[in-house]
Residue, then its C-alpha position, 0 to 999 in steps of 0.5 A: x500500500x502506498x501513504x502519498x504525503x504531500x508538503x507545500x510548506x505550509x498545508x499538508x495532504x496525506x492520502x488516504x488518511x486514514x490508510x486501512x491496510x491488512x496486517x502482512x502488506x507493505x507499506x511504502x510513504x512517497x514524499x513530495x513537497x512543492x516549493x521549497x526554499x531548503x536545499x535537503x530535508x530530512x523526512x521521518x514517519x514515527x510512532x510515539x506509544x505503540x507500532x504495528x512495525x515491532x521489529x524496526x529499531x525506531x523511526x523511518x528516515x530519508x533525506x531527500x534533496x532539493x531537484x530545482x534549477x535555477x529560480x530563473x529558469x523556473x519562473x521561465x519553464x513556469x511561464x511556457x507550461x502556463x501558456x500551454x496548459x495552466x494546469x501543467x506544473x513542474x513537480x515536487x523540488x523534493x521526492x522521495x519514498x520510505x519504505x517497504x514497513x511490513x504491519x505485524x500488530x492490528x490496530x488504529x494508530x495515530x502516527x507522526x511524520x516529520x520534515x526538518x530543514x537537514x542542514x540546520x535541524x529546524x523543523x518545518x512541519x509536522x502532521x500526525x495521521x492515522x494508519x489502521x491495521x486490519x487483522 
């Protein structure tokens, strides 16, 4: 199953939300965010009191690196695609996935995820979503 998480810096969309999936599937988190000033962010899905994953270590982490050209070139491509169509856009600056999680412990759980400037450590956003675990 796949969780896509979306970040635009200040909104964040999480589908589905809550994710269903059954105990024994892979889960895989694609991480996207649009816009971003931060050259690398370091993304982590975490559970706080209990997990459906017991035997990972701790939180899952990925640091994803920042794919835009140059400003100018961006307003430039920016402009042409308007012209084409408005609905056409650029993409993610930041794209990235963790994952595979295998959920061994049916539940409803309510989970965090991260994102912090890599460079400095100064968290830009966090959300808490829910993943519920059928047996």
């Amino acid at each position: 199953m796949d969780i896509t998480v979306n970040f635009d810096g200040d909104r964040w969309s999480i589908s589905p939300d809550p994710a269903e999936v059954n105990a024994g599937t892979p889960v895989f988190w694609i991480l996207r965010c649009q816009r971003s000033s931060f050259s690398r962010l370091l993304w982590k899905v975490y559970f706080d009191h209990r997990t459906p994953f017991p035997t990972l270590p701790g939180p899952l982490l990925v640091t994803t690196v920042n794919r835009t050209p140059a400003p100018k070139l961006v307003r430039d491509l920016e402009r042409a695609l308007e012209k084409i169509d408005p609905r056409l856009t650029l993409g993610p600056d930041h794209e990235g996935a963790i994952g595979p999680a295998i959920p061994t412990e049916p539940g409803d759980y309510k989970y965090g995820i991260e994102v912090r400037d890599a460079e400095t450590g100064e968290v830009v956003g966090d959300d808490d979503p829910r993943l519920i675990v059928l047996s």
